[in-house]
MMTF fields as JSON, N, C-alpha, C and O atoms, coordinates in Angstrom:
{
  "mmtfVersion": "1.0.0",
  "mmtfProducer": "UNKNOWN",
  "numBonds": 395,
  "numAtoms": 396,
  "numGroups": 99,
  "numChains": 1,
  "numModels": 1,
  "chainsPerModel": [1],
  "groupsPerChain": [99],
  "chainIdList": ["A"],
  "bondAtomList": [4, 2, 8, 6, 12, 10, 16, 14, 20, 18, 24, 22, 28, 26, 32, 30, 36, 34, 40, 38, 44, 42, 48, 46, 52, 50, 56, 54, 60, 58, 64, 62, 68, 66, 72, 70, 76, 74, 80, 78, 84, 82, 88, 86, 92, 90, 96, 94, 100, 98, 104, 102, 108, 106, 112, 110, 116, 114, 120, 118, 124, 122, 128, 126, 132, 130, 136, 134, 140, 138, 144, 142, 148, 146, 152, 150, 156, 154, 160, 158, 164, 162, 168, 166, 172, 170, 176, 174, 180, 178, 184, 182, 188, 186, 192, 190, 196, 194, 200, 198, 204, 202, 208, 206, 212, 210, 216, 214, 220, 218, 224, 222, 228, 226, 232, 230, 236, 234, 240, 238, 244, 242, 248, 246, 252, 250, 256, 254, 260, 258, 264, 262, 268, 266, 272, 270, 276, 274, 280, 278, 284, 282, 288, 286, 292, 290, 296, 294, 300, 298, 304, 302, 308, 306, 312, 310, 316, 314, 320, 318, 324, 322, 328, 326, 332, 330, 336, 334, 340, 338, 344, 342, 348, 346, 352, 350, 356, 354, 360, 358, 364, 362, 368, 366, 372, 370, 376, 374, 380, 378, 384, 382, 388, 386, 392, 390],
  "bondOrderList": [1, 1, 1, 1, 1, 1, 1, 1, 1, 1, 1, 1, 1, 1, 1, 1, 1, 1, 1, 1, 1, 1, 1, 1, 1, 1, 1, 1, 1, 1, 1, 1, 1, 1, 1, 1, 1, 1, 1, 1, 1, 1, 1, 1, 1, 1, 1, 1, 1, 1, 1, 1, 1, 1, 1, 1, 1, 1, 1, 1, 1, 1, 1, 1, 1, 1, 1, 1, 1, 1, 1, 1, 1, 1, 1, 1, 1, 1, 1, 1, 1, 1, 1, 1, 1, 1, 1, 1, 1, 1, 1, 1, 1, 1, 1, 1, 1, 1],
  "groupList": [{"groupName": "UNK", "atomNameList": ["N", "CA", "C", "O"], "elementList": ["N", "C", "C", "O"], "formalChargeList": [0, 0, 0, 0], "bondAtomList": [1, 0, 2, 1, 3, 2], "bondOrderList": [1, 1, 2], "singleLetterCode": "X", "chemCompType": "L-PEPTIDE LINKING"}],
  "groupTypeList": [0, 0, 0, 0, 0, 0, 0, 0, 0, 0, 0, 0, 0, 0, 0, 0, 0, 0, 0, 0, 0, 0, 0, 0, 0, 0, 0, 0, 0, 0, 0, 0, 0, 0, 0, 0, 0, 0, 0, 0, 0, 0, 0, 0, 0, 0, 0, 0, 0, 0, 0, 0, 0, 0, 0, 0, 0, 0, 0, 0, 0, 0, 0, 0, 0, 0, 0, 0, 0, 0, 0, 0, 0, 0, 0, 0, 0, 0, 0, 0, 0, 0, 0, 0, 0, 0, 0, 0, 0, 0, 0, 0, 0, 0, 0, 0, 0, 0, 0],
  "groupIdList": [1, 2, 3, 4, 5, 6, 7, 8, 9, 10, 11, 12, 13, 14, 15, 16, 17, 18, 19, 20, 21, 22, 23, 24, 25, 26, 27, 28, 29, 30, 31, 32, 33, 34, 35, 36, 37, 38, 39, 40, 41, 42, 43, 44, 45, 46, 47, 48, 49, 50, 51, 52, 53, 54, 55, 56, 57, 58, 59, 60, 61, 62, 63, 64, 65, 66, 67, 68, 69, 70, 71, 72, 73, 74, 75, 76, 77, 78, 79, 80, 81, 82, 83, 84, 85, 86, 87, 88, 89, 90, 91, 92, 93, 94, 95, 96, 97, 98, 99],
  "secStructList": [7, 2, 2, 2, 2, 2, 2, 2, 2, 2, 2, 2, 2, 2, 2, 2, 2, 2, 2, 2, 2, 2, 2, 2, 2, 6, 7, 7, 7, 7, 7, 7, 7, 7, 7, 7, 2, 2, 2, 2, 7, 1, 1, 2, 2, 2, 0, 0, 0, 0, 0, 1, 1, 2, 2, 2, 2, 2, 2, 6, 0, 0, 0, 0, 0, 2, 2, 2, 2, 2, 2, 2, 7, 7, 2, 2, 2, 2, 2, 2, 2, 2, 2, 2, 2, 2, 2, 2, 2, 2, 2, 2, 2, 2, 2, 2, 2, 2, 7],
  "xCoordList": [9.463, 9.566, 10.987, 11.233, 12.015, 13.351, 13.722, 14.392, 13.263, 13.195, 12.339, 12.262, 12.056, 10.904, 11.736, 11.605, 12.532, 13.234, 14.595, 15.28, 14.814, 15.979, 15.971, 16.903, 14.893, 15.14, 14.394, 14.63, 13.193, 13.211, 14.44, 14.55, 15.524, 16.633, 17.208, 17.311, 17.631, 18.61, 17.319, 17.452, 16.297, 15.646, 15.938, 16.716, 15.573, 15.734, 17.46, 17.803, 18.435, 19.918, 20.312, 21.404, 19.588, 19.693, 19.07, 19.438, 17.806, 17.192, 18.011, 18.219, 18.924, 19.473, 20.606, 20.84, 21.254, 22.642, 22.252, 22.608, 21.37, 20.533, 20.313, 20.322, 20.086, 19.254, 20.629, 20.559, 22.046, 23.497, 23.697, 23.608, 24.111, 24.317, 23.871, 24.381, 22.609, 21.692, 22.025, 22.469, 21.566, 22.36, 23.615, 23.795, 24.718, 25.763, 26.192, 26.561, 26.004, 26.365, 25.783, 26.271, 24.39, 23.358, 22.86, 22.328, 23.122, 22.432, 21.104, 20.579, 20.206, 19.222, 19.059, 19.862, 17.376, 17.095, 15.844, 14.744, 16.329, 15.81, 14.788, 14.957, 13.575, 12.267, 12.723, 13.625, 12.324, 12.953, 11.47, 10.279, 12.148, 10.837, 10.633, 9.584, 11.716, 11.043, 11.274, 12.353, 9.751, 10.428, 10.438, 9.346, 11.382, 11.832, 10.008, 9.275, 9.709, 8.265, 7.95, 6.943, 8.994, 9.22, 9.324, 8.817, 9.823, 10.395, 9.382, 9.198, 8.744, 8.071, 6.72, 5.98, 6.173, 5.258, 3.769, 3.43, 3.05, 1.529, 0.745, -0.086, 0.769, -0.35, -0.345, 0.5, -1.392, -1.218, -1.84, -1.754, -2.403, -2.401, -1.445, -1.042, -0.995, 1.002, 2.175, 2.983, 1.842, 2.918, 2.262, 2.903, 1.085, 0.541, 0.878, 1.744, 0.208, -0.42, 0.889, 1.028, 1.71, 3.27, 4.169, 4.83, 4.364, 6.028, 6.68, 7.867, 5.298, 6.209, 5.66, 4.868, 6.716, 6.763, 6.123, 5.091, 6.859, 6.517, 6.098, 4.97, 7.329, 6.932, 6.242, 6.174, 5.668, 4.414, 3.527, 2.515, 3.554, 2.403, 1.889, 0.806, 2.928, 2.603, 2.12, 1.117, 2.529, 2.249, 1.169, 0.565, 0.137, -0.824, -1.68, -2.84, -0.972, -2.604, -2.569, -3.274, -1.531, -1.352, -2.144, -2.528, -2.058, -2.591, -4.309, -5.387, -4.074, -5.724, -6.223, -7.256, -5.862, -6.466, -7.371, -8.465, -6.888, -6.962, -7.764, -8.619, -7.561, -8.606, -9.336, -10.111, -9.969, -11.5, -12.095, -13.251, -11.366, -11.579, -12.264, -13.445, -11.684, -11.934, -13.406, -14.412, -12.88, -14.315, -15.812, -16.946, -15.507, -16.788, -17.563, -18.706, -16.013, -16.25, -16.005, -15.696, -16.328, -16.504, -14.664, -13.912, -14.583, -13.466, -13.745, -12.914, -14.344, -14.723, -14.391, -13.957, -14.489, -14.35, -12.783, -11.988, -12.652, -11.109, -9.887, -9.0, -10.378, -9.828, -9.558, -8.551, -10.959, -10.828, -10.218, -9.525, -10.425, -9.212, -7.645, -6.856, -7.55, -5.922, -5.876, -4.99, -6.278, -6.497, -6.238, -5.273, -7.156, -6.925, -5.757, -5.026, -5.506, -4.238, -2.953, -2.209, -2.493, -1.683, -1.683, -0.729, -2.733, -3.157, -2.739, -2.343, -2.941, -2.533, -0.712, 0.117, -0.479, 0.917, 1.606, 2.579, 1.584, 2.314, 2.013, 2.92, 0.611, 0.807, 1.393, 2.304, 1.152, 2.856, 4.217, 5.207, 3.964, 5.789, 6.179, 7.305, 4.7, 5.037, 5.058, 5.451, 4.513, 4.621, 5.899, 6.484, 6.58, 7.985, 8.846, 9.533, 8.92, 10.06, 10.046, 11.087, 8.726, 8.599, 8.954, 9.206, 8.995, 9.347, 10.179, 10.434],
  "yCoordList": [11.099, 11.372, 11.15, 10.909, 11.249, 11.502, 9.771, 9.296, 9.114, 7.73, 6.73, 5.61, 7.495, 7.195, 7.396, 6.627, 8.572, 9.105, 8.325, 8.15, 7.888, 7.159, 5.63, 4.985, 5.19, 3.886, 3.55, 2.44, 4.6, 5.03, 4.603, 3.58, 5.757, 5.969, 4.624, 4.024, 4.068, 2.676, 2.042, 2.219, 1.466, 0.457, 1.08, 0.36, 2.038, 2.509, 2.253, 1.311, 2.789, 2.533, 0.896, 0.577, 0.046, -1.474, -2.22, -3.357, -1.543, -1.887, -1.891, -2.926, -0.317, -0.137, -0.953, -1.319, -1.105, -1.812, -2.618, -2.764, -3.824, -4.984, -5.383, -6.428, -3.887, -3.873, -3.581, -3.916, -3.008, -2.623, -4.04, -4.486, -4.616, -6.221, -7.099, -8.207, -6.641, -7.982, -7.648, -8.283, -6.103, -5.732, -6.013, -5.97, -6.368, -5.884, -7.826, -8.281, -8.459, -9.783, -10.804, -11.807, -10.19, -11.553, -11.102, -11.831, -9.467, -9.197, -9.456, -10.437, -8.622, -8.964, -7.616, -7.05, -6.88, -5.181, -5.565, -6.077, -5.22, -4.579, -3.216, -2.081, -4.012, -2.881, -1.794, -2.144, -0.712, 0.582, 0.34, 0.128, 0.478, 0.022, 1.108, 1.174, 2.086, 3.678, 4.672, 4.942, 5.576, 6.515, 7.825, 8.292, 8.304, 9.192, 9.481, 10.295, 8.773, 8.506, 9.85, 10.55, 10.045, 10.626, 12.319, 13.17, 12.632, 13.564, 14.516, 15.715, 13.724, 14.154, 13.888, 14.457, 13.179, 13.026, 13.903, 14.163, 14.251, 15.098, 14.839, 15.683, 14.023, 13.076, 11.634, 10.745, 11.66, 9.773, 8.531, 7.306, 9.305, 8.58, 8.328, 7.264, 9.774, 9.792, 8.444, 7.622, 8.692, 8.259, 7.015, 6.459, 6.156, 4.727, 4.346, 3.578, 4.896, 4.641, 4.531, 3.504, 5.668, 6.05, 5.601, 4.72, 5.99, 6.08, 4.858, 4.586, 4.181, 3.47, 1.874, 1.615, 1.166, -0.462, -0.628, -1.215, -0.08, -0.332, -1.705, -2.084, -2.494, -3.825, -4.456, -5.592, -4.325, -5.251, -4.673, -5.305, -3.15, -3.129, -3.243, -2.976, -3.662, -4.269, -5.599, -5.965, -6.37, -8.009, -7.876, -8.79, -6.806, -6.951, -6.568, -6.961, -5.638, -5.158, -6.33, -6.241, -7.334, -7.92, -9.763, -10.804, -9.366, -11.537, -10.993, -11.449, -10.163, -9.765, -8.571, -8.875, -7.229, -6.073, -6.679, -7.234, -6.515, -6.926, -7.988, -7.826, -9.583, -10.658, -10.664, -11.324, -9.813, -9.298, -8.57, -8.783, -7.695, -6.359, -6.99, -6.722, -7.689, -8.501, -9.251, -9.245, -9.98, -10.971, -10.371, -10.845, -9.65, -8.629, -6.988, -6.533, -6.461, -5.44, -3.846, -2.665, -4.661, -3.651, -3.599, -4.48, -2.514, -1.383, -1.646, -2.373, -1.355, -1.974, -3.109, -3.098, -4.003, -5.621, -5.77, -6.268, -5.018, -5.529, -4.676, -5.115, -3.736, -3.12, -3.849, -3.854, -4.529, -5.398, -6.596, -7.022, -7.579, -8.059, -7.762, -8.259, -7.056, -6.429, -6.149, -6.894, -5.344, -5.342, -6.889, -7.361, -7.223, -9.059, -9.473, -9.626, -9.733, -10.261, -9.84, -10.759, -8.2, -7.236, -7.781, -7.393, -8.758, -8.286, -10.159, -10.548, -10.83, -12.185, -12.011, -12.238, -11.665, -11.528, -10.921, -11.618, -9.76, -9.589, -10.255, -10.231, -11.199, -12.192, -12.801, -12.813, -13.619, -14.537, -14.027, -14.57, -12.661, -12.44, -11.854, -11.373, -11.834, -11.658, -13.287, -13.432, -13.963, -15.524, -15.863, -16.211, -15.9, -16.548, -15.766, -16.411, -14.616, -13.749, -13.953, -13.749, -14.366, -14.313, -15.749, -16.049, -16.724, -18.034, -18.946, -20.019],
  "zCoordList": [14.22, 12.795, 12.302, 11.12, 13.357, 12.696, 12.617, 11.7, 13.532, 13.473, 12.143, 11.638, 12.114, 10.893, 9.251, 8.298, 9.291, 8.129, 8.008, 7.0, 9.344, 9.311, 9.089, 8.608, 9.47, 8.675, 7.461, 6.983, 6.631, 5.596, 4.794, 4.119, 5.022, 4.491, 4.446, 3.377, 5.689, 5.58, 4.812, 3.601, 5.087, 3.988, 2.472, 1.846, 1.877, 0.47, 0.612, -0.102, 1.26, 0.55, 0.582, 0.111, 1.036, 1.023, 0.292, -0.007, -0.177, -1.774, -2.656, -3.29, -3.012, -3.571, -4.215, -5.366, -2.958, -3.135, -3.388, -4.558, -2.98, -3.405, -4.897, -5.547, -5.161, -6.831, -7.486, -8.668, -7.125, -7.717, -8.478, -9.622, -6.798, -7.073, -7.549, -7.718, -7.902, -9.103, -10.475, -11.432, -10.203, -11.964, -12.502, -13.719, -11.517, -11.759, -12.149, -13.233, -11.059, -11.004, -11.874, -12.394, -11.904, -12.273, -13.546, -14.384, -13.683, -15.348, -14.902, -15.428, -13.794, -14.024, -13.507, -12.766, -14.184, -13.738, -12.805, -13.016, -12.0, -10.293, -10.494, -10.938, -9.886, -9.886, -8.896, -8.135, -8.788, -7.756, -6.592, -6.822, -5.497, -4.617, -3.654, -3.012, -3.5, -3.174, -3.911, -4.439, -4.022, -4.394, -3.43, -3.105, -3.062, -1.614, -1.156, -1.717, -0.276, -0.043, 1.031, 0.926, 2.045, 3.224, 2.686, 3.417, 1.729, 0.966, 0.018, 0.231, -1.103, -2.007, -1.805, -2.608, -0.954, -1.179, -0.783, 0.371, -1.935, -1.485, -0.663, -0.327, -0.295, 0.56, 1.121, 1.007, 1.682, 1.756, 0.901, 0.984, 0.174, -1.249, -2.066, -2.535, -2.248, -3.446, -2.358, -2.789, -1.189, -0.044, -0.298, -1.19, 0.132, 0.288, -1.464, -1.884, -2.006, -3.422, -4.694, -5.359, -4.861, -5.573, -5.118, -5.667, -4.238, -3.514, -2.33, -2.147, -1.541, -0.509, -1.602, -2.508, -0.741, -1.172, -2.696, -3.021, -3.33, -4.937, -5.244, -5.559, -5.086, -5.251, -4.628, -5.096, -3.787, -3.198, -3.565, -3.868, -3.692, -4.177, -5.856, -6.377, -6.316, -7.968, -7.514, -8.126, -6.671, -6.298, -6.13, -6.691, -5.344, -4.456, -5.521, -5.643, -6.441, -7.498, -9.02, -10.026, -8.719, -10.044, -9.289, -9.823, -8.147, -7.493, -7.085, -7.464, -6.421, -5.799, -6.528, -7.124, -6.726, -7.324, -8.759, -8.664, -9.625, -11.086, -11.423, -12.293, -10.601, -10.87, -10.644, -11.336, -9.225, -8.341, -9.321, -9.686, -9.793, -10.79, -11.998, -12.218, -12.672, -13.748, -13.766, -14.475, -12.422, -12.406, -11.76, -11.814, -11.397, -10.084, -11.001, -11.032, -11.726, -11.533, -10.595, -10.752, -9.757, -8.417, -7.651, -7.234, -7.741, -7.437, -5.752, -5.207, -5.291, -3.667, -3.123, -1.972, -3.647, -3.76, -3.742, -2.945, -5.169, -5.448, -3.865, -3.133, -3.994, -3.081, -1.656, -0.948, -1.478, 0.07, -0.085, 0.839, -1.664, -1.823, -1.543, -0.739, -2.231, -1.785, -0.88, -0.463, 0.222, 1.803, 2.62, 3.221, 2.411, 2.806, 2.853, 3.831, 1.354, 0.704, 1.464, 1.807, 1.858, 2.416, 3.873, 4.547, 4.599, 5.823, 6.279, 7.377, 5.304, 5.382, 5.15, 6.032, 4.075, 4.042, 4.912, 5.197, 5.601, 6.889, 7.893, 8.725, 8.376, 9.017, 9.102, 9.929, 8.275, 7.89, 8.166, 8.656, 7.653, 7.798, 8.894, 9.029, 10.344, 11.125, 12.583, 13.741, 11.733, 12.092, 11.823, 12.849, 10.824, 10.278, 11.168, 11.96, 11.174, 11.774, 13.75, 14.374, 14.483, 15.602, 15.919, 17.086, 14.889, 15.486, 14.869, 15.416]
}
């Protein structure tokens, strides 16, 4: 757990600085991509759903959630969309990073 809180911590203070330096250099505003997930959170809904990887998870409910949603209806569907989608993309970013 303490391993867990600790690189928590370093990922959120490297967003941060990340998001300093865009604002600061480029004039451009930086989405907040934790919110103290480890800390506040009720559950693992508030923790999955609120608080961890903000920005992907706007990506994931704005490319797959929403267009399934749209075209289907079904909340089930869209959901396994975004699942998919989540499940292909760390593929990849576990393909790119291993080779």
């Amino acid at each position: 757990y303490c391993k867990a809180c600790l690189f928590v911590s370093v990922m959120d203070a490297l967003f941060h600085a990340n998001g300093i330096v865009m604002a600061l250099v480029m004039r451009y505003d930086v989405l907040e991509n934790f919110r103290n997930p480890m800390t506040e959170s009720q559950g693992l809904n508030d923790f999955w759903g609120k608080r961890w990887n903000l920005v992907v998870h706007r990506f994931l409910k704005n490319l797959y959630f929403q267009p399934v949603m749209d075209l289907t209806g079904s909340r089930m569907l869209a959901t396994v969309a975004a699942f998919a989608g989540s499940g292909l993309f760390h593929e990849a970013l576990l393909y790119y990073v291993s080779f």
